[in-house]
N, C-alpha and C positions, 0 to 999 in steps of 0.2 A: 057642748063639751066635747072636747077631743080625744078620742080613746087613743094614745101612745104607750107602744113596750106590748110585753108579750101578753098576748090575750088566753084565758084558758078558763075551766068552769069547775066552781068549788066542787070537790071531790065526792060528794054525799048525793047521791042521787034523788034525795027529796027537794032539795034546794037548788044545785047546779046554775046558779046566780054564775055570768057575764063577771070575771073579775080580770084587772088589768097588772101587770107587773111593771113597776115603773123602777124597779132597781137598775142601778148602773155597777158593771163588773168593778168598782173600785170601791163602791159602797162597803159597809160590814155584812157580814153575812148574817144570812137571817136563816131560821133554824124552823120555825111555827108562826104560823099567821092563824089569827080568828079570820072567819069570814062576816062582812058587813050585814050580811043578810040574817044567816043563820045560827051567829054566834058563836060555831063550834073552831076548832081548833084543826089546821091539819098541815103537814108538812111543806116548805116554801120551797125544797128541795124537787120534791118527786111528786107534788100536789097529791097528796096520798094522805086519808084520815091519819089525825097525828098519833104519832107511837111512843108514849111515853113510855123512857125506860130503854129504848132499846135503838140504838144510834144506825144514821140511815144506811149504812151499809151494813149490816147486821140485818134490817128490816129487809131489805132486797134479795138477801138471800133465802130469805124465806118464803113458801111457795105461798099461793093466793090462799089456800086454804088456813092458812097459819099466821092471818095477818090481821083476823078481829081482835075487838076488845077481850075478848074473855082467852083467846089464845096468848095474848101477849100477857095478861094476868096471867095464865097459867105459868109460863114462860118465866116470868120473875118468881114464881112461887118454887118454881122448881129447882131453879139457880142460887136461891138462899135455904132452899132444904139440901141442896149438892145431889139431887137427882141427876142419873143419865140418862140419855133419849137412843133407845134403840136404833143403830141405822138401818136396821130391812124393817121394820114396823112401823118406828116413829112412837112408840109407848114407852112411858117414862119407868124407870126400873128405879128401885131404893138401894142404897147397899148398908145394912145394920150392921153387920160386923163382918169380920170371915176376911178371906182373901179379896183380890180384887177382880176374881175371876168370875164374870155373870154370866147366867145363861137366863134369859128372854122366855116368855111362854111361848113368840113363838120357833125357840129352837137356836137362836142366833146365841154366840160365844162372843166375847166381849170383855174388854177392860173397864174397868167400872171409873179408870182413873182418867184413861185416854180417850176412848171410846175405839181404841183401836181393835179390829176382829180377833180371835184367839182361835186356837185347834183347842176340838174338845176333850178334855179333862187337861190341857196345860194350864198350868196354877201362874204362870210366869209371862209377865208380857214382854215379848220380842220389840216394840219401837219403846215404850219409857221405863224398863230393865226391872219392874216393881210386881211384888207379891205381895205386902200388905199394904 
């Protein structure tokens, strides 16, 4: 049998099966491949466990640590409850009511709408012009 096209190894490190990409750049594009081996599911883009929910450049931007199963559940959990994610922590903040002005436990000022930084006690964000 003749192994032609790009060679690489399913992404999951218990299995890491020999698999061959025999796509041609005219073909459709393919989005998730199972692997023959191990049945699971992973990106045909970036051979990266598949990320359902969350499109690959979206995935990319998110560091190694943020790219499990239970992180990317969180991730959709948090985007249909309209949580923010702190940018100096990374901890997901609620806003119940009030203005849209957040301050973080730890200490960062924040728009709750934009995620843009705020000076502290301005009620008023400077980039998307909103207080409620």
């Amino acid at each position: 049998m003749a192994l032609e096209g790009l060679k690489f190894y399913c992404p999951f490190n218990d299995c890491s099966t020999l698999l061959v990409d025999n796509h041609q750049d005219g073909d459709a594009v393919i989005r998730d491949v199972e692997c023959p081996h191990c049945s699971r599911m992973f990106c045909a883009q970036f051979k990266v466990p598949w990320h359902d929910g969350v499109d690959c450049t979206e995935f990319q931007r998110l560091g190694k640590d943020e790219r499990g199963r239970e992180d990317l559940l969180l991730r959709k959990v948090a985007q249909e409850s309209k949580w923010r994610r702190c940018a100096k922590c990374k901890m997901y903040v609620e806003r119940v009511e009030g203005c849209v002005y957040i301050v973080c436990r730890c200490g960062h000022h924040f728009c709750h709408l934009c995620g843009s930084a705020m000076a502290k006690g301005n009620h008023r964000c400077s980039k998307c012009k909103r207080t409620w």
